[in-house]
C-alpha positions, -999 to 999 in steps of 0.1 A, spaced: 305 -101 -397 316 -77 -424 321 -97 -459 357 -100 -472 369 -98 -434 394 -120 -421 375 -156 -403 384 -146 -366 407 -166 -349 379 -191 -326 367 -200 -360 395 -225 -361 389 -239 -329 349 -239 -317 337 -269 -322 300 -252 -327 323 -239 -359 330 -269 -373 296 -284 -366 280 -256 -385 314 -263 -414 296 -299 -415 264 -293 -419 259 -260 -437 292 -265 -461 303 -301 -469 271 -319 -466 258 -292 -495 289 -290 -515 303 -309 -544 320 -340 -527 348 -355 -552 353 -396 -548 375 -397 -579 384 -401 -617 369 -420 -641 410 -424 -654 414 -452 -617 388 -472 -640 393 -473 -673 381 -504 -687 350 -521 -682 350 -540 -645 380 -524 -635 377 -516 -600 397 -487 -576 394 -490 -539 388 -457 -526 416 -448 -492 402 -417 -491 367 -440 -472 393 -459 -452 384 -488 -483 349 -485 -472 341 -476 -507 351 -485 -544 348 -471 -578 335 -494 -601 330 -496 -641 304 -517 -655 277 -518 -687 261 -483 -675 288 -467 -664 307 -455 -634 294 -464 -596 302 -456 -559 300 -492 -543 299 -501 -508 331 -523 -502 315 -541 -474 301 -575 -474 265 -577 -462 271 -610 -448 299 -601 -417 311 -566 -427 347 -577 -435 364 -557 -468 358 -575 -496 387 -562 -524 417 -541 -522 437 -517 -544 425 -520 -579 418 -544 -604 394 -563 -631 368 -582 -621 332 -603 -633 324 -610 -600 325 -591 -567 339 -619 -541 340 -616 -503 368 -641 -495 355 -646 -457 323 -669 -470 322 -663 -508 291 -642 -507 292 -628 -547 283 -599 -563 284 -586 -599 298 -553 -608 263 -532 -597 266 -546 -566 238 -572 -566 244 -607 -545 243 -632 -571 256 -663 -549 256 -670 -511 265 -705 -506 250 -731 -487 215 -707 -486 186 -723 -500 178 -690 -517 198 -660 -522 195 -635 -497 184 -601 -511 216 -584 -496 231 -558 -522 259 -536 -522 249 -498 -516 255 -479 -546 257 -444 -553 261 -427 -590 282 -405 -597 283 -375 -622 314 -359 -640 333 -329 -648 359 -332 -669 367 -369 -658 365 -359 -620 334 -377 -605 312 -365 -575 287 -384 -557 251 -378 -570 244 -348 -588 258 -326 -572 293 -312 -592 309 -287 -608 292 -265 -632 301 -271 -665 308 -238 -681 326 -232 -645 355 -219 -656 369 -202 -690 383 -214 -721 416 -214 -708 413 -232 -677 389 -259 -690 421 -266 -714 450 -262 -693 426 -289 -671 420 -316 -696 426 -348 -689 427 -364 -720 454 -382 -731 467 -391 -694 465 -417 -669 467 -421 -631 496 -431 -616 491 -435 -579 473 -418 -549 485 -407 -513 468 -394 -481 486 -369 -452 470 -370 -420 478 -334 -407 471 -323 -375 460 -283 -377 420 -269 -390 416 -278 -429 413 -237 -433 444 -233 -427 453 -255 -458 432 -235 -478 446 -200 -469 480 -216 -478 472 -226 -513 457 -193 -515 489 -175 -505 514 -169 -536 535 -140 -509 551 -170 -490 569 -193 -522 599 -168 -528 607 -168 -491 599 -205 -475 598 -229 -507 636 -228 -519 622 -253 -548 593 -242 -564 604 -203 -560 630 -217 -589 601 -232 -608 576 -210 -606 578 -168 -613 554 -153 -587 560 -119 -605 539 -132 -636 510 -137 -618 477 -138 -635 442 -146 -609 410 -154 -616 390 -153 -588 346 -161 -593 321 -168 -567 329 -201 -551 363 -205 -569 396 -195 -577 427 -196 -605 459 -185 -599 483 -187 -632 519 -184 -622 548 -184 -648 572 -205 -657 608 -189 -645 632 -182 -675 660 -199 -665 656 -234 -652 689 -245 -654 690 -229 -615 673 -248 -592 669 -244 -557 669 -282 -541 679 -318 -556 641 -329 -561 635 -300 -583 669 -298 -598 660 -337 -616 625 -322 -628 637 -295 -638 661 -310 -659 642 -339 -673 615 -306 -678 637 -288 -702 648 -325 -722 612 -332 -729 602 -300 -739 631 -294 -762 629 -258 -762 594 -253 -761 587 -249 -724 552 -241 -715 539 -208 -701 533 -214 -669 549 -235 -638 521 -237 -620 484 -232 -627 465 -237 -590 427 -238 -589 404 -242 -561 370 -249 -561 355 -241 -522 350 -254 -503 382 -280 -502 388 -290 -542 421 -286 -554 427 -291 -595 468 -283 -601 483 -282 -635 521 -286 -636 542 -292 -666 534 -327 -674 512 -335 -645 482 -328 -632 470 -334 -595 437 -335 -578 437 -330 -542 408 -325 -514 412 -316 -480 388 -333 -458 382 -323 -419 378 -351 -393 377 -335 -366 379 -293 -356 418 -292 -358 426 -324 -376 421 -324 -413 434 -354 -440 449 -347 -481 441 -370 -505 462 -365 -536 464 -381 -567 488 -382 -597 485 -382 -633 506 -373 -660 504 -374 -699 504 -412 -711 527 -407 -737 555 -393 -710 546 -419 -681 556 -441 -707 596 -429 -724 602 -404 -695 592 -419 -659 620 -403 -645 606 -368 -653 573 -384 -633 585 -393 -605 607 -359 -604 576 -341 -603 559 -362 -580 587 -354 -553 589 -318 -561 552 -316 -553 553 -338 -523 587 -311 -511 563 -291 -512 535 -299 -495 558 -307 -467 571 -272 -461 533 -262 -462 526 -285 -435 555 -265 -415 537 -230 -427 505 -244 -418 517 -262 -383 530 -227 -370 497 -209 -383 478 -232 -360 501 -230 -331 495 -192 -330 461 -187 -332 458 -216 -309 479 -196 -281 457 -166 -290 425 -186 -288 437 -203 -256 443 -165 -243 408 -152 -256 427 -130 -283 420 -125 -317 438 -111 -346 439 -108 -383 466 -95 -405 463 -76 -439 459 -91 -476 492 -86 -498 468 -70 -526 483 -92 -559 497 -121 -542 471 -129 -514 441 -117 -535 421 -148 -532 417 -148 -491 389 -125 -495 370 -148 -520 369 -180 -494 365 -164 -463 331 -144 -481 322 -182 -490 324 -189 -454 305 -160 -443 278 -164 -465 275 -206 -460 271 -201 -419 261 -165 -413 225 -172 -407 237 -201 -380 266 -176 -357 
């Protein structure tokens, strides 16, 4: 395979593909399980949807924990959604654990069985947390970035998951793709300026900076029409440069600044054409509290959206599928300024599995 070439089209489909994606991509790559923002205060507690609640974040004396959210007595869930708690307890039979996930009481057992919660740690980048050691570099991305990328000052405000039914790539090349918002995305084209496009585009990652339109009394669907709106009465008159600021960190990280929020989404494949995107919200404290209006207005712009990506990335996959089926393949051309980041993932895919095709 020649480097910077288009992934050919059975690389969607084979399921010797997405073996190899398993093994020789995720299972080495950084793998986000959340931010240290869904736990705050000491023995809060988030339950974790994207491990079908297999799985919690947990705060306690030392810090920040993956914890199994299974009892070790009859494998029923033990907590849901978030919370604060002393004491881990599984409601079935009362088996108790504290916050690092030792079994502290098991009634009516003469002594207490040495059952514990697994527990993974967790390191940090910026507030995002990733099982074990394994994470994003530190110095990883540039001044600018790192800023634009702060979480200080905000909280979390809710999660959501899509089930979507096409390869994850796909999801990735339409991130990727700034030559598509003027023509398919009558909202955000009126946010976002795709002319003032500025990329930054490293080994294993990629920024795209793209402006902030100049007149956002014009807005191109009733979601964006209220953020814009409530956008231009917070910022009284000093609007920020960019609409959108969209970074991702291959294999499937997604870090997305947007005028008073900030999203954090991963796209995860379960199975070779079936993929799931967790996304969560968080916006600056100060405006979650006097504007939640302007919150939720950028929440359902985003979520807009991401449903007219679903319909770009739905039709992607129904091509190549028909051209797989047929034993065809084809790849098209890179728009040079506003596709420049295709080349950039599909060389990370080359170079993760070309010792195993």
């Amino acid at each position: 395979m020649n480097r910077y070439h288009p992934i050919p089209v059975n690389w969607y489909f084979d399921p010797l593909i997405y073996q190899l994606e398993k093994e020789y991509i995720f299972k080495q790559s950084p793998e986000y399980v959340g931010h240290q923002l869904m736990v705050p205060n000491l023995n809060d507690y988030y339950v974790l949807k994207r491990s079908n609640d297999k799985e919690m974040l947990i705060r306690h004396e030392e810090g920040i924990s993956v914890l199994s959210n299974i009892c070790r007595h009859r494998q029923a869930v033990i907590l849901s959604d978030s919370g604060n708690v002393k004491r881990i307890r599984c409601p079935i039979h009362s088996w108790s654990y504290n916050t690092q996930g030792e079994l502290v009481h098991a009634p009516q057992f003469e002594h207490t069985p040495c059952f514990n919660l697994k527990k993974d740690q967790v390191s940090e980048w910026n507030g995002l947390l990733f099982r074990g050691n394994n994470k994003i570099e530190a110095n990883a991305f540039d001044a600018k970035a790192s800023a634009l990328f702060d979480f200080s000052d905000y909280v979390f405000t809710q999660a959501k998951q899509q089930y979507y039914s096409f390869n994850w790539k796909i999801f990735m090349e339409v991130y990727l793709d700034d030559y598509h918002i003027p023509f398919f995305h009558n909202g955000l084209r009126r946010l976002v300026d795709v002319r003032q496009l500025e990329w930054s585009i490293n080994d294993g990652h990629s920024i795209q900076y793209v402006g902030l339109q100049s007149d956002l009394s014009k807005s191109g669907s009733a979601n964006f029409k209220v953020y814009q709106d409530n956008l231009l009465g917070q910022a009284h008159n000093e609007l920020p440069k960019y609409g959108a600021v969209w970074l991702a960190y291959y294999p499937n990280i997604m870090i997305e600044y947007y005028p008073y929020m900030l999203v954090i989404s991963t796209i995860s494949p379960v199975g070779v054409d079936q993929c799931i995107n967790s996304v969560e919200f968080f916006h600056p404290k100060d405006v979650w509290l006097s504007n939640p209006i302007l919150c939720a207005a950028a929440q359902a712009a985003y979520i807009e959206t991401a449903q007219e990506d679903e319909e770009i990335c739905i039709k992607i996959q129904q091509g190549r599928k028909a051209l797989y089926e047929q034993g065809e393949n084809q790849t098209g051309p890179y728009q040079p300024t506003m596709e420049a980041a295709l080349p950039s993932f599909y060389d990370y895919l080359y170079e993760k599995i070309k010792n195993e095709t």
